[in-house]
C-alpha positions in Angstrom: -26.2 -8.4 -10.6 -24.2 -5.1 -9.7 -20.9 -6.0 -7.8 -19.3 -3.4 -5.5 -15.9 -2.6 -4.6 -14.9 -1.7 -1.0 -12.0 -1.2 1.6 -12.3 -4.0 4.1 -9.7 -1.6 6.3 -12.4 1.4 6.2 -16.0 -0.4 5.7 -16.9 -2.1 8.9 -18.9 -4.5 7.4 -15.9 -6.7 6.4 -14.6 -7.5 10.3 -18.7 -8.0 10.9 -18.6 -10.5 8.0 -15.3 -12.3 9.3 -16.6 -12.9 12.8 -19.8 -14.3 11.8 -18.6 -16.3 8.9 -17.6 -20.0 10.1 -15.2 -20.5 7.3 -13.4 -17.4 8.1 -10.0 -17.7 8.8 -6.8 -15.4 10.2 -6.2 -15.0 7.2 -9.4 -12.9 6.5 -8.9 -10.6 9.7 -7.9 -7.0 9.5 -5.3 -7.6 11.3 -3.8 -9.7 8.9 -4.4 -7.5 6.2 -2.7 -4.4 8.0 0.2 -5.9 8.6 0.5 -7.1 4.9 0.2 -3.5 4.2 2.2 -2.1 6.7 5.4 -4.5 5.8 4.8 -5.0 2.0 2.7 -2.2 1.0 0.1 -4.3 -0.2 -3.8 -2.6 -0.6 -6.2 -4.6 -0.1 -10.3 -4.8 -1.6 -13.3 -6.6 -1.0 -15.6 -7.7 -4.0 -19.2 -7.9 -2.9 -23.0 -7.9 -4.3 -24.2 -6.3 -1.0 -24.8 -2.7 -2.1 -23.7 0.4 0.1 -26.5 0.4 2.8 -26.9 -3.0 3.7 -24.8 -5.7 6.0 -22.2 -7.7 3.7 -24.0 -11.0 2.6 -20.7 -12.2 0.4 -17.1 -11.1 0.1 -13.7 -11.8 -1.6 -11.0 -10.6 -0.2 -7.9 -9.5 -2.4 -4.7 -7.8 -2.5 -2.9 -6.2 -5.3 0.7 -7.6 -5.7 2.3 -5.0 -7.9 6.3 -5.5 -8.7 8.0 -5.3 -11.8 9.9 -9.0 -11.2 6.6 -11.2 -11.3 4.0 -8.6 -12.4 0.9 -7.1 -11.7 -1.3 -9.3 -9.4 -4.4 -9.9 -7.5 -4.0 -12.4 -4.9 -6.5 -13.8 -2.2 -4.7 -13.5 -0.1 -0.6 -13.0 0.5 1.3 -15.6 2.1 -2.2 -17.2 3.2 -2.1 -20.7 3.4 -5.6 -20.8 2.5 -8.6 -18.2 2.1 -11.7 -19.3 1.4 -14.3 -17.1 -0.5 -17.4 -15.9 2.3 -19.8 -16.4 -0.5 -23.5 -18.0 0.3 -22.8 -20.3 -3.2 -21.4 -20.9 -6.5 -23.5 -18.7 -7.9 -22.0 -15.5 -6.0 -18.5 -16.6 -6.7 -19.0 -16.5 -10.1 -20.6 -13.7 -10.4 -17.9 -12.0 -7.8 -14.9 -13.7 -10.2 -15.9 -12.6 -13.4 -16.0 -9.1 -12.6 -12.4 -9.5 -11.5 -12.1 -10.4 -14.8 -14.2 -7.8 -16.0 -12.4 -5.1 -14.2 -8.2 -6.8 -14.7 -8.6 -8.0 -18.5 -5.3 -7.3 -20.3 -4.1 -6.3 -16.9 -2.8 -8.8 -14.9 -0.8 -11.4 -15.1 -3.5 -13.0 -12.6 -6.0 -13.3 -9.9 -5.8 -16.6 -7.5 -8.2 -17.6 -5.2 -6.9 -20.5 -2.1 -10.1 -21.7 -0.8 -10.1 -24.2 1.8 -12.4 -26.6 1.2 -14.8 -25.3 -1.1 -16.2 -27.5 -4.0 -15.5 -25.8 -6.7 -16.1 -27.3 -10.5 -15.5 -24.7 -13.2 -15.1 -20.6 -12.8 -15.0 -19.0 -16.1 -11.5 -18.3 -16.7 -10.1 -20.0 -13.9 -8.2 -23.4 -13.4 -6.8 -25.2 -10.7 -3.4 -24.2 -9.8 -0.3 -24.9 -7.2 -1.8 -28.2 -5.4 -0.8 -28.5 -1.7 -1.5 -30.6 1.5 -3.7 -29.2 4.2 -2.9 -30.4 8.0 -5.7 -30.1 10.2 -6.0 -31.4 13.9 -9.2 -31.3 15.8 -9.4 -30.8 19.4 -12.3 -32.4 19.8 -11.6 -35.3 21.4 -10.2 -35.7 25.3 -6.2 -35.0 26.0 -5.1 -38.1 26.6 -6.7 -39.5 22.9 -4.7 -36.5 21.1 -1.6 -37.9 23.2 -2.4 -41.7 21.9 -2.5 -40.4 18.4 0.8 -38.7 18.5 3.2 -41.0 16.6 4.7 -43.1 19.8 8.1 -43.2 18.2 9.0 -39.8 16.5 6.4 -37.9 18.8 6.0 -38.7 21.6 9.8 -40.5 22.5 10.9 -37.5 21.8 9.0 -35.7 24.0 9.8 -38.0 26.8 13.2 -36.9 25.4 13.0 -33.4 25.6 12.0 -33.5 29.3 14.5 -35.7 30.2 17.3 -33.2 28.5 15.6 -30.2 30.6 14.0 -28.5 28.2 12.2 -25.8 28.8 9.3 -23.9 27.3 8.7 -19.9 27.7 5.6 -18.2 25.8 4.8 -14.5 25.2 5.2 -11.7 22.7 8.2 -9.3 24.2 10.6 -8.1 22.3 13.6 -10.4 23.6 11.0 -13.5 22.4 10.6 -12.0 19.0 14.2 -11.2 18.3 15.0 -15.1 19.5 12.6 -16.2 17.3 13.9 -14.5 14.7 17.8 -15.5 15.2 16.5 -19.2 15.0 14.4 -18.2 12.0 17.3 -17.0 10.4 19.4 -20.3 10.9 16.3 -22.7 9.7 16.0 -20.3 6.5 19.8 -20.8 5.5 20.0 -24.5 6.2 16.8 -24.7 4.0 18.7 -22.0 1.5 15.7 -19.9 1.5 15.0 -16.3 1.7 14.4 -15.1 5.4 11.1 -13.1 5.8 12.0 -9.6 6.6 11.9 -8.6 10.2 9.2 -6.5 9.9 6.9 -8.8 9.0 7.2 -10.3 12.4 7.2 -7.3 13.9 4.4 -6.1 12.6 2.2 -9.4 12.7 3.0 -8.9 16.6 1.8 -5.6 16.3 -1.7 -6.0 14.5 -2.5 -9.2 16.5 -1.8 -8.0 19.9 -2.5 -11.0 22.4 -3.8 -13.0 19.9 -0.1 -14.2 18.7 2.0 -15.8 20.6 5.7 -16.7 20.7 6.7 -20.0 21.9 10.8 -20.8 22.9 12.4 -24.0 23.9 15.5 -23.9 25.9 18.1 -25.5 27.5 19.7 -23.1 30.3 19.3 -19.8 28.8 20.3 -21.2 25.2 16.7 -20.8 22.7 16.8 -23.7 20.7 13.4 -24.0 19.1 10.3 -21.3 18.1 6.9 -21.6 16.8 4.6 -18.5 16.3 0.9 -19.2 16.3 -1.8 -17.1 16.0 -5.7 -17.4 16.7 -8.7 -16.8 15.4 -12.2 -17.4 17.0 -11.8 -21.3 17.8 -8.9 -21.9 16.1 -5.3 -22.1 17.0 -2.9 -21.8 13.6 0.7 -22.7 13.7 2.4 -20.3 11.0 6.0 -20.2 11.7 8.9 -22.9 13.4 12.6 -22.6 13.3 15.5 -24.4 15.3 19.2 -24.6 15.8 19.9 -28.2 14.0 22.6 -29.1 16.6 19.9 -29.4 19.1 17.3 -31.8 16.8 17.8 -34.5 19.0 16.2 -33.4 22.3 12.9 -33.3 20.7 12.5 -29.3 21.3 9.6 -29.2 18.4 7.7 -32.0 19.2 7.4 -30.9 23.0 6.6 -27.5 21.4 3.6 -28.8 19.8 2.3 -31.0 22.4 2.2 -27.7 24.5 0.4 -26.1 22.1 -2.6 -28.9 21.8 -2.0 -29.1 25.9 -3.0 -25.2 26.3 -6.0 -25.1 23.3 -7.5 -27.6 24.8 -7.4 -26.0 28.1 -8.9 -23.1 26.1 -11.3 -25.0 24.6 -10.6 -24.3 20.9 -11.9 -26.5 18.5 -9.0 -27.1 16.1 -5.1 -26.6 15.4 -4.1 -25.6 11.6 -1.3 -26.8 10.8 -1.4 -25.1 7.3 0.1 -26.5 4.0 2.9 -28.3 3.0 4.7 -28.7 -0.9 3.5 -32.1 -2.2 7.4 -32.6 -2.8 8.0 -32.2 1.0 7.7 -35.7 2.1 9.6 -34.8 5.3 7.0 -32.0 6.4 4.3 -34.0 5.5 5.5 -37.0 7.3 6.0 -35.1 10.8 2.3 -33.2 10.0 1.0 -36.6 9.9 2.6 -38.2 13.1 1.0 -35.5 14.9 -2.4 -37.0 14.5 -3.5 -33.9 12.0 -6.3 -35.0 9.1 -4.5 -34.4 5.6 -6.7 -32.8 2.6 -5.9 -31.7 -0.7 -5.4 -28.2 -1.0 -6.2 -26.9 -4.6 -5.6 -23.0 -5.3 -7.5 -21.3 -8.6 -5.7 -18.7 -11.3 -7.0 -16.7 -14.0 -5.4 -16.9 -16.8 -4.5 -20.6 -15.8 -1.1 -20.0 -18.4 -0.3 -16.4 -18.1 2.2 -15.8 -20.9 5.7 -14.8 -19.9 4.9 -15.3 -16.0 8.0 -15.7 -13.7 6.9 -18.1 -11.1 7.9 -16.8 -7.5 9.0 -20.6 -7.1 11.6 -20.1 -9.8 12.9 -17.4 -8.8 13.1 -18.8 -5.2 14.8 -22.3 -6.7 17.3 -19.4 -8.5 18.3 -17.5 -5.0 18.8 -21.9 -3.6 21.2 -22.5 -5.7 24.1 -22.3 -3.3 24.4 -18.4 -3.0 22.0 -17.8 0.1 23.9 -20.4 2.6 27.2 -18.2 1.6 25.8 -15.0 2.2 27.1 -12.8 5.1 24.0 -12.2 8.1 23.3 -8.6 6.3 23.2 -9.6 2.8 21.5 -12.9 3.6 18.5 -10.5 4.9 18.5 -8.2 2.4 17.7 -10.7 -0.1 14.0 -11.6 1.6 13.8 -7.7 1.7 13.6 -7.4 -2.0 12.0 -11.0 -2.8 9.1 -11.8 -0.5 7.7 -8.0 -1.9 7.7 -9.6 -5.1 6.7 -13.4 -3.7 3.1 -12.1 -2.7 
């Protein structure tokens, strides 16, 4: 079976897939896919067996990852927390897969695929890879059951907390938002010693997505003490990004700001909150994911070659910028360093 090889950016048939696909996700959308470009230089390319002059039947969406610090890569799809392959069956992702073999042999140091909750038992070269934990809640049921299933103690006190201390909630995509957003981002990212995402990426995100993102603040006076960025997708709400300033933990800011979120999707009438995936080692992140009443699956991502020889691991290299240096750096240098490494982290 012939496979061809298209720009999802130019062919139209790739946003026609993504809205009629159920399993599609935000990270499938064109918006997504621009802004990877537009911050990281990333190109992206649809495999397909749907030739030239008819509607896209199947798709896999990659990107190529090229940098000289953790090689040449194709990756479905960049700082995704899942993307699952819009293929009718097993039989078109394996006929789609090995032709990314086909096409990368002694090129790569590898393709990964993140599906979501596809059953997957053996792909030809590829092997299971990088398990996570998947947070889902659904929105299903009435308000006042997704209030009873918030955890009463480290939930929902807390919110009761948060509205006893005054705290405020603002939501929108200005400018002023996005640069308060980002100052907390920057404190959560160096009390976790972690690279900051560059500014851009942000920027840009707000840019592709338009209304669809929005930008959540907690305050107290005029002080921002709290930010989640979501974005949506069809009937789905997906929480992406949350920072906060530590000293102000105890007035429950981030609880409130979730229960605000469930509060307006429901009056939307969207069907689910993704809460996206969590390191198994994070028992912390997990924990809170959990307390919010979200269901927790396994999330298994697949590589070819399964061993790469002489692969540096984006997590090492991460580990090696933790190791006391980023939480020392001054504001300038401290950015500089998710400049260079999230263009390599892919």
């Amino acid at each position: 079976m012939p496979v061809y090889d298209i720009d999802p950016c130019t062919d139209p048939r790739w946003n026609a897939l993504v809205q009629s696909d159920p399993r599609s996700s935000i990270f499938h959308t064109l918006e997504w896919l621009r802004a990877l470009r537009s911050t990281y230089g990333y190109s992206a390319r649809v495999l397909t067996t749907s030739p030239n002059n008819a509607p896209l039947a199947n798709g896999i969406v990659f990107c190529w990852v090229k940098s000289w610090l953790t090689g040449l890569r194709l990756v479905s799809v960049p700082f995704s927390d899942h993307c699952e392959p819009l293929v009718r069956d097993e039989d078109d992702l394996r006929v789609l897969l090995t032709e990314v073999e086909k096409k990368t042999a002694g090129k790569l140091k590898y393709a990964e695929i993140r599906p979501r909750s596809m059953q997957i038992t053996a792909l030809n070269g590829f092997a299971r890879c990088s398990p996570y934990h998947l947070h889902v809640l659904s929105l299903q049921d009435s308000l006042d059951a997704l209030y009873s299933r918030l955890h009463k103690d480290c939930v929902r006190r807390k919110i009761r907390r948060a509205e006893r201390e005054n705290v405020i909630v603002e939501q929108g995509c200005s400018n002023s938002m996005l640069q308060q957003f980002y100052t907390l981002l920057l404190l959560t990212r160096r009390r976790h010693r972690l690279p900051p995402q560059p500014f851009s990426w942000f920027r840009n995100l707000a840019h592709c997505f338009g209304s669809r993102l929005t930008i959540r603040v907690a305050r107290i006076g005029d002080r921002p003490i709290a930010s989640i960025l979501t974005l949506r997708h069809k009937k789905t709400i997906a929480y992406k990004y949350g920072c906060s300033d530590s000293q102000f933990h105890h007035t429950g800011a981030m609880p409130l700001l979730f229960w605000r979120i469930i509060q307006e999707a429901k009056s939307e009438q969207l069907e689910e909150l993704d809460l996206g995936r969590s390191e198994i080692s994070n028992e912390g992140l997990i924990q809170f994911k959990d307390h919010l009443g979200a269901t927790k699956t396994k999330l298994i991502y697949w590589r070819s070659p399964s061993d790469p020889p002489n692969h540096t691991d984006v997590r090492d290299v991460t580990f090696g910028f933790a190791q006391g240096l980023l939480s020392h750096l001054p504001d300038v240098l401290f950015r500089l360093t998710g400049e260079i490494f999230y263009r390599h982290a892919g």
